[in-house]
C-alpha positions, 0 to 999 in steps of 0.5 A: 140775722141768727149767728148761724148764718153770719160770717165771721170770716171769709177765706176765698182762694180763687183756684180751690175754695170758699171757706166760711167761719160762722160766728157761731164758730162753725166751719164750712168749706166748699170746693170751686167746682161744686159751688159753681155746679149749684149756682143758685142764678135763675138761668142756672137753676132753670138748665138744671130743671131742664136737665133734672139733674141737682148738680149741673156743670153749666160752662160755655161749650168752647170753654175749655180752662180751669175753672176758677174764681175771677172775684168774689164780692160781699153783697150788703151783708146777706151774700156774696156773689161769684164771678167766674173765670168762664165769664159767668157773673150771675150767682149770689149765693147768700149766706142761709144758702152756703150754711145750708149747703154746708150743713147737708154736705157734712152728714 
């Protein structure tokens, strides 16, 4: 695996982010809500085609809290997966994907 998409460190604040260092020394830095309108799970990615929208807000129609992380956990050593406070456990987002996101949303 390329340093580029190797994390070095991981900080998650369950109410506000998920930032990475990458072992390349590269910092990306993602907001909570952000992260969860780009879930990258099959059902996700299917509402937001069905919507053709990029970015979707996929939250349960009576949810009405803050949206928060509940967990975050390494998958092996390509991902991590999201658990969020809506009950919405499905995304893995790999790290090719968040340096990716990252790298497009700093131009």
């Amino acid at each position: 695996m390329e340093a580029s998409v190797i994390p070095a460190k991981v900080d998650v604040k369950k109410d506000k982010s998920l930032t990475i260092v990458w072992a390349d020394g590269v910092t990306s830095s993602f907001d909570l809500a952000m992260l969860r309108c780009v879930c990258p799970c099959a059902k996700c990615k299917e509402e937001r085609t069905q919507s053709k929208k990029s970015l979707l807000r996929v939250l349960p129609g009576n949810y009405t809290d803050d949206l928060k992380l509940a967990a975050a956990e390494l998958v092996g050593n390509y991902a991590i997966r999201l658990i969020w406070t809506d009950g919405h456990d499905l995304g893995i987002y790999s790290f090719v994907f968040l340096r990716e996101l990252g790298e497009r949303m700093a131009k």
